[in-house]
Every structure is written in structure tokens, then in C-alpha cells.
C-alpha positions, 0 to 999 in steps of 0.5 A, spaced: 461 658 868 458 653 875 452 659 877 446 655 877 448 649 874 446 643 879 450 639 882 448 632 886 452 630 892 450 622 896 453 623 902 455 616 905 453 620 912 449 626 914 455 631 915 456 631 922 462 637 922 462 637 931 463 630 929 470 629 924 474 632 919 468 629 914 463 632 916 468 638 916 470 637 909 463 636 906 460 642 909 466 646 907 465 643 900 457 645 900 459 651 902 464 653 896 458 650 892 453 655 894 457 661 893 459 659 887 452 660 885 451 651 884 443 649 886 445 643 890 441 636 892 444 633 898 442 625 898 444 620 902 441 612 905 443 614 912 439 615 918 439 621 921 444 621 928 441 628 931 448 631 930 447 633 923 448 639 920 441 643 919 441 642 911 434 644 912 436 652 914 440 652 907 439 653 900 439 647 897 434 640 897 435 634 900 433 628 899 433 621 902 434 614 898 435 607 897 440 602 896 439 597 890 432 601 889 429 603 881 427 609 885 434 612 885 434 612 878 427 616 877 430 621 882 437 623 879 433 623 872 428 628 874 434 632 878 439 631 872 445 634 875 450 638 871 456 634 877 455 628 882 459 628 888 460 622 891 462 621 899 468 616 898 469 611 893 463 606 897 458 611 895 460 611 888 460 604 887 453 604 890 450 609 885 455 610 880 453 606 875 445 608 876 448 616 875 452 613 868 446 610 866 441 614 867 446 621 866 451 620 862 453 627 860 454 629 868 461 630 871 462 625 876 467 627 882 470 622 888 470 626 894 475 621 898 476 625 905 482 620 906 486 614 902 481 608 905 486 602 902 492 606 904 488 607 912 487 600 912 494 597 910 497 602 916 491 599 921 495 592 919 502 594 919 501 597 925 497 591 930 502 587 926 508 591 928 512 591 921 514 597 916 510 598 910 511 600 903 505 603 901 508 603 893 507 596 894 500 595 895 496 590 893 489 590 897 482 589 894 481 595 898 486 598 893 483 595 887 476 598 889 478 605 891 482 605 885 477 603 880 472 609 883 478 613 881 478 611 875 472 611 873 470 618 876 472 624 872 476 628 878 477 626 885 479 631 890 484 629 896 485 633 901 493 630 902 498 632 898 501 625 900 496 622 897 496 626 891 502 624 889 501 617 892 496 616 886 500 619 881 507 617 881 507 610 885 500 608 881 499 611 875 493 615 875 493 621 870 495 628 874 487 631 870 483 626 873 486 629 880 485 634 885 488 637 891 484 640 897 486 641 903 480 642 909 481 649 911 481 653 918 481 660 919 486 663 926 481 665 931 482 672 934 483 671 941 487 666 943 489 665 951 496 665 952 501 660 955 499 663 962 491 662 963 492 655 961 493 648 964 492 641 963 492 636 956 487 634 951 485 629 945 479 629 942 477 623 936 470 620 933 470 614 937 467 611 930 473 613 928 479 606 928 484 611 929 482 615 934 481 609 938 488 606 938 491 613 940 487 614 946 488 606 948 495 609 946 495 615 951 492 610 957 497 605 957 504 608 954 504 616 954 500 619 960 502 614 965 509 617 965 507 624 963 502 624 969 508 621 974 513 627 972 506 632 973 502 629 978 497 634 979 497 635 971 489 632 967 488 629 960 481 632 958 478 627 954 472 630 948 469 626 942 464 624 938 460 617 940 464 616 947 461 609 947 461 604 954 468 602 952 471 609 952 468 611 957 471 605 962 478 608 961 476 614 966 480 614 971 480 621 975 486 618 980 490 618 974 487 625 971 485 620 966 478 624 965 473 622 960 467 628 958 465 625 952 462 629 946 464 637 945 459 642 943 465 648 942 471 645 940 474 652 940 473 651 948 476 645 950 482 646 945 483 654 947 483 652 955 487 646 954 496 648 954 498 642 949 493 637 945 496 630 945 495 624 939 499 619 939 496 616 932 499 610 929 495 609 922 491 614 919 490 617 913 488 625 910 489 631 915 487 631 922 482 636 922 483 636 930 490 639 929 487 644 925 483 646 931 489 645 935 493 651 931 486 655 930 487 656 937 493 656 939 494 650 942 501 647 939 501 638 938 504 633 942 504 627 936 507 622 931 510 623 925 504 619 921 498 624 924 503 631 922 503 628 915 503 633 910 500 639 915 508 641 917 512 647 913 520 646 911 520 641 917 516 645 922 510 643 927 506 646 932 509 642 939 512 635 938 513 629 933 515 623 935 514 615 933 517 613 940 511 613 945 516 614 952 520 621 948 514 623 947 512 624 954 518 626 957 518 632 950 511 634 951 512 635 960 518 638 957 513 643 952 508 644 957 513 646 961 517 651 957 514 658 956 519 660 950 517 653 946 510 653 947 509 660 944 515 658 939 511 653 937 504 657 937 507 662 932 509 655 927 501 654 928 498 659 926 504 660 921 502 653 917 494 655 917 495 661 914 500 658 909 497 652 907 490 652 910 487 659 908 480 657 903 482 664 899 488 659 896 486 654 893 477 657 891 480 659 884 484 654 882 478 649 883 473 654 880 478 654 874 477 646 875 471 645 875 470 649 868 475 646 864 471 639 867 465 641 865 468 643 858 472 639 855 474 633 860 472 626 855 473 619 858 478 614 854 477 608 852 480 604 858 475 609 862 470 607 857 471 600 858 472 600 865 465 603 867 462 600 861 464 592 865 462 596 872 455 598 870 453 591 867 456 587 874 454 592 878 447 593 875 446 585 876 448 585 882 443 590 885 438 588 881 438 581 885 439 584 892 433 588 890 429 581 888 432 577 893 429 583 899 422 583 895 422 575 897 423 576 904 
């Protein structure tokens, strides 16, 4: 049984859940952590934004630590966690080996948010304009993130593509792997087709993705969009719209740049159609999630639909050719029967793939049976047995080395 015992998450950042799908999907897993009766630890290196969740409201501790720090190793012995989450494979590789020195019987569960070497490889196939074969990748970052898989007891990945990416084309036993999605409920009103006008997208800035699509829709998509519907907007919403973000604006071209969006159920509710041209990535798109929980249908490519579609279905548009999509998506904001068409298919995906009733047994389910029965083998073994040494030096001389300074 999971209730009381405790469980220690290191946040690469304070969760930010009005900024990105990770801080989304970190406040969905302390959430399912608390009403599971967990007693949580929240500790992280980051500085705080001012747009973090309050975790100070909620029934856990939280903790501030440090990098290449003996303190660390202090700290975790004293709370000495039943489980450690770590916030993608970096943190793992931080704190990894000091919570197998210091805690060896914890359970250690990767938290990935998205395949970062599978990201990468598509941001360099995308600006090198080539077809990329993700089953023959062979990256440091692939190695890296690989190895924190292997050295972690469970790795949770919210993309079913990724999952299978993991265990068919590299080789990662299908115990040590762990599906689950984000999760969005449908909004109870919904404005209709009628009492909505213009476009939007929306995107943490931070966020390399999100960036190449607005430059996407700048130079490509709204120009050709904007002569069909000249008097039509593109109402532009995200997280840490910095100087470059902001000299897009235009309001001649409609082209209107707004910066952070307090409500996200707002902007998406009074919008008609959300476009993303995205050209890499990796995960889910939490924006689309946003999209489908108000009814607003999606304008994208192929790649930002991955794994959110059901037997072929979207929510609006798919679309790798960025002049088709324009013209589809005037098309779509144009057509009432579509548009409601492709409103119902959003809220028929939520409800089928994104309902947290879905998947809160099962991983209960896994959470027992991990802290049970899962041993590590031997390559497991020697995999964290040569981490920790390297990883422990390492640290130990960066330590030195800033005590010098």
C-alpha cells in the first residue's frame, strides 16, 4: 500500500503548470500522490520564477538544495524516501547516484515529460531539412538519457510513441516502462461556433519548439491565411514572450502579440481555431489538450498530432505542407459543419485517452508491485555501481574546485 509512505520529487524547475505541459504534468503527479496518501518532499536547485505554483498551500514539504553539495546527501538520509522522482534524466544524473549512496533500498522513477534526445534529433533534421530515422539514432544525448533509464527502476513517459520507441527499437524492458498520459477534463460550457472569431497560438518561449512554430506562422502560414481573411487575427498568448517574440507584432497583418495568459481557458474558449505549425518536438502538446477542453479544433502538423489522434481522427487539420494548411485552416474556420465536426472528435479523444480515471489504477497497481518485488539485475547493477563512482569524483572535484574560488 502507497499510503504514508514517502516519496521525494527534485524538480529540475518549480512547476509552472500556466507556463508548459511540465509543470502541467508535475502538478498532475503530485496531485495523484496526495490523494494517494503519499507524505511528499518537493526539492529542487531552481530559483523561484514568481510563476510557480504555491506548494506551500499544499500538504507537502518543500525543500531548497544544491548542486555538487554534501548537504544533499544529509538531507535525503534524514527524509529517507520509500520512492525518488526525478524531473528528467539531468536531475537524475545530478542526484542519482548520492540517493543510491545514501538510500539504496528507495525506488527510483524517472519522470521524463518528453524523449529529449528523440527532441533534439528532430530540431537537427528539421533545420537540416532531411528525413530522420529515430531507430538509428546514436547521440550523447541518446546514451545519456538512455543510461538514466537504465538505471532507474521505472520510467513514466506520457507518449505512447515513445513507449514503444523505448522498448522495440532500443531494447528497454517493458517492467522498467511506464505509460501515462497528461490528463484534461472537457469544460462544461463551451461557446459555439458563432460567438467566436479569430486565431490563436500559444507556447512557452523557453520552449525551442514553440519558437520555431511562431516564426512558422509569421513567415509561412498567417501571410496567406490573412490575404484570404483580411480582417481575421492571430492572437498570440505564452510564457516568457522576450524581446524577440515580441518584435513579431504587427497589427497591420493581424499578427498581435499578448504575451503570458493568466486564463488559458479564456483565450482558447474565445478563439475559432488554434494553429501550431510545429516542425520537432517530442511528448504530447498540452496546448492541444487545452484546445480540445474548450472546444477550440487544431490547425497542425503531423508530428504535433503525434499520439493525441484516435482511429486517424483530429480535432481540425493535419498538415506537413505549410501553404495547405493555410488554405485548410480558412477552410475549417469558414465552414460551420467541419468546425462542429471537428469539436465533437476533441472532445471524444479527451474523454477516450485523456481521462485521469483511466490509467490512476493501474499505476497505483505499478507503484505496489515496484515497491514489492522489482530487484535490479546485474547489468543494472554494474551500470550504477560505474555511474556512481565517475559521477561521485566528478562532483566531488567541482565541489573542491568552487570552494577554491
Amino acid at each position: 500500500m502507497l499510503k504514508d509512505k514517502k516519496v521525494l520529487i527534485i524538480g529540475k524547475v518549480w512547476p509552472e503548470p500556466k507556463s508548459s505541459a511540465a509543470g502541467i504534468r508535475m502538478m498532475q503527479l503530485i496531485d495523484f500522490f496526495l490523494k494517494e496518501g503519499l507524505n511528499i518532499i518537493f526539492a529542487t536547485t531552481a530559483k523561484r520564477t514568481g510563476f510557480e505554483e504555491s506548494l506551500d498551500n499544499l500538504k507537502l514539504d518543500v525543500k531548497e538544495i544544491q548542486l555538487n553539495s554534501d548537504s544533499f546527501d544529509e538531507f535525503v538520509s534524514e527524509c529517507s524516501p520509500n520512492l525518488v522522482v526525478f524531473d528528467r534524466f539531468m536531475t537524475e544524473e545530478q542526484f542519482g547516484w548520492r540517493v543510491t549512496q545514501s538510500c539504496p533500498d528507495a525506488k527510483q522513477i524517472l519522470n521524463t515529460e518528453d524523449l529529449h534526445f528523440l527532441r533534439d534529433a528532430r530540431r537537427e533534421a528539421s533545420k537540416k531539412e532531411v528525413s530522420l530515422d529515430i531507430t538509428n539514432l546514436r547521440t550523447d544525448l541518446l546514451f545519456r538519457e538512455l543510461m538514466a533509464i537504465q538505471r532507474c527502476d521505472l520510467t513514466l513517459l506520457v507518449s505512447k510513441v515513445e513507449y514503444d520507441l523505448l522498448k522495440d527499437s532500443y531494447e528497454v524492458p517493458e517492467d522498467k516502462l511506464h505509460y501515462l498520459p497528461l490528463f484534461r477534463k472537457q469544460n462544461k460550457e463551451c461557446l459555439p461556433y458563432e460567438a467566436r472569431k479569430d486565431f490563436m497560438f500559444i507556447g512557452n518561449y523557453y520552449h525551442e519548439p514553440n519558437w520555431d512554430a511562431l516564426l512558422m506562422l509569421k513567415k509561412e502560414v498567417w501571410p496567406r491565411i490573412r490575404k484570404r481573411l483580411p480582417k481575421a487575427k492571430l492572437n498570440i498568448y505564452g510564457a516568457y514572450s522576450n524581446q524577440k517574440v515580441l518584435d513579431l507584432q504587427n497589427e497591420k497583418e493581424g499578427f498581435i502579440i499578448h504575451g503570458r495568459a493568466d486564463e488559458t481557458d479564456s483565450v482558447f474558449s474565445q478563439a475559432r481555431i488554434c494553429l501550431a505549425p510545429i516542425r520537432f518536438g517530442a511528448g504530447i502538446k498540452g496546448k492541444f489538450l487545452e484546445a480540445m477542453a474548450n472546444g477550440t479544433p487544431v490547425v497542425t502538423t503531423t508530428l504535433g498530432a503525434e499520439d493525441m489522434l484516435i482511429e486517424n481522427e483530429w480535432c481540425g487539420i493535419l498538415s506537413d505542407n505549410f501553404n495547405e494548411m493555410a488554405d485548410s485552416a480558412v477552410d475549417l474556420y469558414n465552414n460551420q459543419e467541419q468546425w462542429d465536426a471537428a469539436q465533437r472528435i476533441g472532445f471524444n479523444i479527451l474523454k477516450t485517452k485523456f481521462q485521469v480515471g483511466t490509467y490512476r489504477e493501474d499505476f497505483v497497481r505499478i507503484l505496489d508491485k515496484l515497491d514489492v518485488e522489482r530487484k535490479k539485475s546485474l547489468t543494472e547493477e554494474l551500470i550504477q555501481h560505474h555511474f556512481l563512482k565517475s559521477s561521485m569524483y566528478l562532483s566531488k572535484w567541482i565541489s573542491e574546485k568552487e570552494q577554491k574560488k
